[in-house]
NUFIPA-886262 format. One record per atom (N, C-alpha, C): y, z, x; residue in three letters. Coordinates in steps of 0.001 Angstrom, whole numbers, plus 500000, padded with zeros to 6 digits. Atoms other than C-alpha are relative to their C-alpha. Layout:
BEGIN
YZXALA/...
This chain:
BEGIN
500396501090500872UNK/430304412786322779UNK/501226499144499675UNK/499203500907500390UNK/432411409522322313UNK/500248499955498502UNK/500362500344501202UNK/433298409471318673UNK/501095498224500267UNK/500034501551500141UNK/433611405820317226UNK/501584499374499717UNK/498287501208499852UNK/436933403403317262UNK/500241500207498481UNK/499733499820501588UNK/438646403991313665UNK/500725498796500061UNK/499182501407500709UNK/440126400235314000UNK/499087499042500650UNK/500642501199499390UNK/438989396926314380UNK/500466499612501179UNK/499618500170498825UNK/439272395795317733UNK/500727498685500268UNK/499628501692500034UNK/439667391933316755UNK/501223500180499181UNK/498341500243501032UNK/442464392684314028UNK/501373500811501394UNK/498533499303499053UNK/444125395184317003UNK/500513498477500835UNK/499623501298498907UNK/443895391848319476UNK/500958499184499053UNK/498938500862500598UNK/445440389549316875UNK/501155500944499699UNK/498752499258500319UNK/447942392220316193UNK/500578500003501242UNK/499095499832498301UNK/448948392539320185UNK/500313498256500078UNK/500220501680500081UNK/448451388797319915UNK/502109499766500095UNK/498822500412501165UNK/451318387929317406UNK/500697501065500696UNK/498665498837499818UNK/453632391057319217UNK/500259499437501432UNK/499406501039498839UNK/453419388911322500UNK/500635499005499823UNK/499754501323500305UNK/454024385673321127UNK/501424500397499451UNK/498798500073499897UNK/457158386934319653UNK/500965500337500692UNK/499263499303498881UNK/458467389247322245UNK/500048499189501167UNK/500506500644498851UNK/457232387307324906UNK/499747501589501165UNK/500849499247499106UNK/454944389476327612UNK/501447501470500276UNK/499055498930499127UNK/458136391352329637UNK/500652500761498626UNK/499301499165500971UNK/459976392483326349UNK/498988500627499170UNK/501056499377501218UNK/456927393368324450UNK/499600501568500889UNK/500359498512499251UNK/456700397626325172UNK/498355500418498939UNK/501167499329500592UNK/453431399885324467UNK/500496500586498429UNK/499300499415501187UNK/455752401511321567UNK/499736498315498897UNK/500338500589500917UNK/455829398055320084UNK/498342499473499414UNK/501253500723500386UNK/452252397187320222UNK/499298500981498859UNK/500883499199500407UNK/450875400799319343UNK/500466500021498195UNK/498619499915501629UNK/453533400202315810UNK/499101499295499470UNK/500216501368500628UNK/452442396770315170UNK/498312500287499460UNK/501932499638500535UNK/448086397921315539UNK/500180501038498926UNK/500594499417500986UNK/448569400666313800UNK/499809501444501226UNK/500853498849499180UNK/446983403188316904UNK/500940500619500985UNK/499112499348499217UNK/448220405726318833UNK/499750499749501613UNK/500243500515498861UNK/448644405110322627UNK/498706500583500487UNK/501598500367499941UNK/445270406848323747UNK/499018499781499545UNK/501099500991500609UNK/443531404924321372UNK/500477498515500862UNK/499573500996499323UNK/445159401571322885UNK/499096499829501475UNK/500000499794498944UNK/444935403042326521UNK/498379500116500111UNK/501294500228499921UNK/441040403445325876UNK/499210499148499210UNK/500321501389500603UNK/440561400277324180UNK/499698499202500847UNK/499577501309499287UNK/442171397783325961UNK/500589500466501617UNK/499205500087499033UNK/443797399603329194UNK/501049499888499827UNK/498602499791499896UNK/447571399452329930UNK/500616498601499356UNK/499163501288500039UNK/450106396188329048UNK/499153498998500485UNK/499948500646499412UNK/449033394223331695UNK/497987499773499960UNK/501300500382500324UNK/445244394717330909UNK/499525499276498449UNK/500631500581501255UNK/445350393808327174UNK/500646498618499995UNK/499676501152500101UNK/447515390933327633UNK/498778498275500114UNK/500903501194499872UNK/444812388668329035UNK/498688500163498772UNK/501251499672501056UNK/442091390196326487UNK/500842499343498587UNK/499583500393501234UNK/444619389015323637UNK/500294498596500123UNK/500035501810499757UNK/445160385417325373UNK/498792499343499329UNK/501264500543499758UNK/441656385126325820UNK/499275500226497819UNK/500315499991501635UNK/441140386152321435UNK/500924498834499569UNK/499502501454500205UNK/443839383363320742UNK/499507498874500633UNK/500742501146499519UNK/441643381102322886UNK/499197499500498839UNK/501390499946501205UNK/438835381720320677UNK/500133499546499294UNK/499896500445501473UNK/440594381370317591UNK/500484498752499914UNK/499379501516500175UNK/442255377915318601UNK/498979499196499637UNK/501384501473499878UNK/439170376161319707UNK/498978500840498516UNK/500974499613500312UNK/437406378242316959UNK/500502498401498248UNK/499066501014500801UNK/440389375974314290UNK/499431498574500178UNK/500644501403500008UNK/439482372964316295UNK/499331499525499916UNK/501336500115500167UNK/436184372797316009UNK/499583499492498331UNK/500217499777501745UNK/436406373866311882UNK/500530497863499845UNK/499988501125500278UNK/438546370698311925UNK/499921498804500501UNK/501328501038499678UNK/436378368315313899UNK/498813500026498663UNK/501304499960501026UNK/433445368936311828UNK/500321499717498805UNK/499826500204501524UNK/435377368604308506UNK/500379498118500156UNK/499166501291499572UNK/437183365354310064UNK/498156499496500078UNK/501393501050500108UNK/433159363872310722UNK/499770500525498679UNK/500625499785500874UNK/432061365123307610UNK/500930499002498787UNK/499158500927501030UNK/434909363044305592UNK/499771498324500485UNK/500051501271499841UNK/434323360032307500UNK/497801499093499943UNK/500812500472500777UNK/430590360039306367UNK/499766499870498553UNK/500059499887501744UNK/431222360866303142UNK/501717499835499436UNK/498958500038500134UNK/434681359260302389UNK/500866500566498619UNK/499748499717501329UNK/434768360466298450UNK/500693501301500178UNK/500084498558499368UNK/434956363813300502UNK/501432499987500011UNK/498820500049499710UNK/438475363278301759UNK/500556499787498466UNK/499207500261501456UNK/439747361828298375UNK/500059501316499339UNK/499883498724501175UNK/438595364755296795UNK/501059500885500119UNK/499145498918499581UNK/440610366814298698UNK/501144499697499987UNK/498645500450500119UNK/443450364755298368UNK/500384500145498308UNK/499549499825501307UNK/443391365197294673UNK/499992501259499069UNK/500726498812499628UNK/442330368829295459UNK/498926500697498681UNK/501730499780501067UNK/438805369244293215UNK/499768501006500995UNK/
């Protein structure tokens, strides 16, 4: 019987995330990632696979979350330019 994942899978990705982005890919080791999540390597290793498999799974969650940003502020950006009181407000932060 599989028992169940004791971490979030999306907070581990943004955590490998942010340990690439500063290391950059080649300097970033399994020791630093398994630190940074929190999990021990065969929790990792049956997560996500090795280095070279979670890397693209943690690109591909910073994809998400960019366009998920750009989107938030599209929609706020039309929503101020129908309702311009909207923007003010926020400039005088109500």
């Amino acid at each position: 019987m599989v028992r169940p994942r004791e971490f979030d899978e999306q907070m581990a990705l943004i955590a490998a995330m942010n340990v690439f982005w500063e290391k950059g890919y080649e300097a970033t080791s399994i020791s630093d990632l398994t630190s940074r999540i929190g999990i021990q390597r065969p929790s990792l290793y049956a997560a996500f696979g090795d280095k070279r498999q979670l890397f693209p799974t943690a690109l591909q969650r910073y994809s998400q979350l960019s366009l998920a940003y750009i989107q938030t502020k599209l929609q706020n950006s039309d929503s101020e330019r129908r309702n311009p009181w909207l923007s003010q407000a926020r400039l005088l932060d109500y």
